[in-house]
C-alpha positions as a printed NumPy array, in Angstrom:
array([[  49.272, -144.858,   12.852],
       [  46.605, -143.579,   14.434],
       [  44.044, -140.947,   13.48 ],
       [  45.287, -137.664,   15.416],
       [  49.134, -138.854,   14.787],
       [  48.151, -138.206,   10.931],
       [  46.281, -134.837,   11.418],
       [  48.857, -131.616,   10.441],
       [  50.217, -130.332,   13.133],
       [  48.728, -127.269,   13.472],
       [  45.232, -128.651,   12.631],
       [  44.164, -129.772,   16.514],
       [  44.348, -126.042,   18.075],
       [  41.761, -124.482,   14.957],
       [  38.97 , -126.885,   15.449],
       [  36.8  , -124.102,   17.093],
       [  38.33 , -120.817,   14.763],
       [  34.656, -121.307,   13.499],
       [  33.046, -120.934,   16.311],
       [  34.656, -118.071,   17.782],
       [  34.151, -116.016,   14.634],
       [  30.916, -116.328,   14.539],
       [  30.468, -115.541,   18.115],
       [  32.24 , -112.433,   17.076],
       [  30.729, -111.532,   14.202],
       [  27.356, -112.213,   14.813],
       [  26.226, -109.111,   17.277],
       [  27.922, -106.818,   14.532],
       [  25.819, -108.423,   11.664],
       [  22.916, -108.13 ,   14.422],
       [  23.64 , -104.4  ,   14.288],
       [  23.701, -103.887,   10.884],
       [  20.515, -105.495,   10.619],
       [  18.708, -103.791,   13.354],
       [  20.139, -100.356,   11.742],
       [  19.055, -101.549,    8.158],
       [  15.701, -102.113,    9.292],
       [  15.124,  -99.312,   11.384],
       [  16.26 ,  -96.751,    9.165],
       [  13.404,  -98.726,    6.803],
       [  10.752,  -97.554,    9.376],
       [  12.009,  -94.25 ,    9.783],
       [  12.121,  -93.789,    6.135],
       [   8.387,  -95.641,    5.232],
       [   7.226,  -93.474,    8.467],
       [   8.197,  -89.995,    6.773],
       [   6.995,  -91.082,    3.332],
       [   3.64 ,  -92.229,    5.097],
       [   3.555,  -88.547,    7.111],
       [   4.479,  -86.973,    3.433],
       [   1.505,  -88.861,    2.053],
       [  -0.752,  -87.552,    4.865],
       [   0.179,  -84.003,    4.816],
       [  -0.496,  -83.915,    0.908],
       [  -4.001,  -85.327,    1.84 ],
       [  -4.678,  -83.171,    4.396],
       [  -4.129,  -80.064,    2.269],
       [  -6.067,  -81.479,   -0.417],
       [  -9.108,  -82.371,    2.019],
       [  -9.156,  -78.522,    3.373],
       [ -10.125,  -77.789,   -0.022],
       [ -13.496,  -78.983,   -0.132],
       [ -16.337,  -76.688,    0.516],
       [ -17.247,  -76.718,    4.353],
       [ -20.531,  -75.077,    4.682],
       [ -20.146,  -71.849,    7.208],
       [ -21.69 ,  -68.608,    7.482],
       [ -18.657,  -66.746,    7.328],
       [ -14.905,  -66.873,    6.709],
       [ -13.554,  -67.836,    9.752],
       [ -16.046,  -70.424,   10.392],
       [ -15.576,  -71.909,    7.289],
       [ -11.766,  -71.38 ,    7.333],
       [ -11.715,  -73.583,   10.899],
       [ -13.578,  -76.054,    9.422],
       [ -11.358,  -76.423,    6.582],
       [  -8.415,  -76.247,    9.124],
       [ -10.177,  -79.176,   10.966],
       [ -10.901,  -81.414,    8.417],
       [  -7.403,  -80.874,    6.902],
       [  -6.098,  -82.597,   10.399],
       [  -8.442,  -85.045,   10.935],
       [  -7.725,  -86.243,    7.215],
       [  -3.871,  -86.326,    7.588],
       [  -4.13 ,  -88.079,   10.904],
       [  -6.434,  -90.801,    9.556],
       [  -3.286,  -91.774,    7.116],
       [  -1.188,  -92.276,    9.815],
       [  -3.181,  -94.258,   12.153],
       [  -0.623,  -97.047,   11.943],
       [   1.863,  -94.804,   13.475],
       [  -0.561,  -93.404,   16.304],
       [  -1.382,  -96.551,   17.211],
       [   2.471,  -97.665,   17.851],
       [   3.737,  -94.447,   19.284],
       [   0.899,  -93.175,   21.827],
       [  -0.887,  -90.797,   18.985],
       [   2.656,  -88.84 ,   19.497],
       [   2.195,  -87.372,   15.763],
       [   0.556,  -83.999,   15.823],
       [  -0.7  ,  -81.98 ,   13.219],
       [  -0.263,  -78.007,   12.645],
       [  -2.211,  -75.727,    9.854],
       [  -1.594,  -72.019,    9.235],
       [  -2.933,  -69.654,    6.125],
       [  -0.752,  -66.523,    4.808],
       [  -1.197,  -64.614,    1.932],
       [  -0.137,  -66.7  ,   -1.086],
       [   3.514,  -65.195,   -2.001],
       [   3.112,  -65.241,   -5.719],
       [  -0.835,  -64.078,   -5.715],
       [  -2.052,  -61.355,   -2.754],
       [  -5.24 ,  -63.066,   -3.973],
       [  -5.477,  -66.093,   -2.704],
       [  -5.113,  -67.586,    0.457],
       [  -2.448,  -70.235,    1.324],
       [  -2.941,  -73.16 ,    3.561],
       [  -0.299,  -75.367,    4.657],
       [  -0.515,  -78.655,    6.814],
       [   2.344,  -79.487,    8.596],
       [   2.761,  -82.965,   10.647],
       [   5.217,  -83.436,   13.109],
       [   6.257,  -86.864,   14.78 ],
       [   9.333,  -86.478,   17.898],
       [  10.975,  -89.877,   16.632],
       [  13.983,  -89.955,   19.462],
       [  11.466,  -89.661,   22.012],
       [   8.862,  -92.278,   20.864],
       [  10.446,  -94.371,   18.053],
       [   8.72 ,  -97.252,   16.702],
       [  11.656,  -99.616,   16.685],
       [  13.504,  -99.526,   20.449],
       [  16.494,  -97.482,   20.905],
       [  20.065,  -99.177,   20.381],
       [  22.469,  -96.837,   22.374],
       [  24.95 ,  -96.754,   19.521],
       [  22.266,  -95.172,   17.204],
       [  20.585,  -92.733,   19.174],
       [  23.097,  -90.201,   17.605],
       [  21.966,  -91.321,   14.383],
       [  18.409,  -91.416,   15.201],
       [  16.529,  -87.642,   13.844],
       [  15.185,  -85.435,   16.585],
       [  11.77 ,  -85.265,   15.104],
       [   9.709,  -86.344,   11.458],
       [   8.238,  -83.354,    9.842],
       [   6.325,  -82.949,    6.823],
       [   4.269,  -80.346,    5.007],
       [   2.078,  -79.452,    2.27 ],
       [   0.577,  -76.27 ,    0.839],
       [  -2.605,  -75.474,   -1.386],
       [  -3.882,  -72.407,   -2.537],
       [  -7.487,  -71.394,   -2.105],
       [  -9.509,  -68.135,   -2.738],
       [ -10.912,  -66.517,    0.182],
       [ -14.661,  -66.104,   -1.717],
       [ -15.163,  -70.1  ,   -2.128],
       [ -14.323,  -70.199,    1.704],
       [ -18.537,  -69.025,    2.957],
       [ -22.036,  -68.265,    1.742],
       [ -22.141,  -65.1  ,    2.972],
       [ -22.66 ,  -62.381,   -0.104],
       [ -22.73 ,  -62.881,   -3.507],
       [ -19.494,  -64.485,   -4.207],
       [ -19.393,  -64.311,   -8.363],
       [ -15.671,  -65.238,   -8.817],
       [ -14.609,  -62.76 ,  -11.936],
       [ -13.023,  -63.939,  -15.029],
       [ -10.261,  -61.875,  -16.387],
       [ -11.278,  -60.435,  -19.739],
       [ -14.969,  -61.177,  -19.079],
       [ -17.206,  -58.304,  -19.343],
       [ -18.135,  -56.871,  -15.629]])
């Protein structure tokens, strides 16, 4: 007898199930990689920009020489940017410097005292991502990164100008 007279019957016609699964299957586990990975870069991207905003803020608290307030509030301001843009250079470098940094100082809420500064990056992910777009998840995909930090300061430690003698409560005056 020979060799395909003993093969089951239904045997001959699933010699190339295999095949066609895979070629089925694959571009969905191709998906589910891409999105696995991407959502990665979005997610290490944010915790980089969350990482650089707390930096920022912290930079803009050392003392920037200035004859007066403003001055010395700008330079704060302007090495708070500079520092949280440093931390991302990785990003700027992939995605055309497209992050851009923000500061702005209010009156702390819980102390009229001081002075708060916050540092706020922003990165438009949909329109420059780092991984390319897949059309099934641009819905998924944010609009836009964003990330902040705050830190207090007093307004006398800002310049030199005047005698800035920072009182102690219960000292005598």
């Amino acid at each position: 007898m020979s060799r395909a007279a003993r093969q089951r019957p239904g045997a001959r016609g699933a010699r190339g199930n295999a095949a066609i699964e895979f070629a089925l299957l694959l571009p969905l586990f191709l998906l589910v990689l891409y999105g696995i990975v991407s959502f990665a870069m979005m997610f290490g991207a944010q915790q980089l920009m969350t990482l650089a905003a707390a930096e920022g803020a912290r930079a803009s608290l050392q003392y920037q020489p200035a004859d007066d307030m403003d001055a010395a509030l700008t330079l704060r301001r302007t090495r708070a940017c500079s520092t949280a843009i440093a931390f991302v250079a990785w990003v700027q470098e992939r995605t055309a410097n497209s992050i851009s940094c923000e500061t702005q100082t209010t009156t702390c809420v819980h102390d009229a005292e001081l002075m708060c500064l916050a540092v706020t990056l922003t990165y438009p992910y949909r329109t420059v991502p780092l991984l390319p777009a897949v059309p099934l998840f641009d819905a998924l995909v944010p609009e836009q990164l964003r990330s902040s930090a705050t830190v207090q300061m007093s307004p006398m430690s800002l310049s030199d100008a005047g005698d800035h003698s920072p009182s102690v409560p219960g000292a005598p005056a």
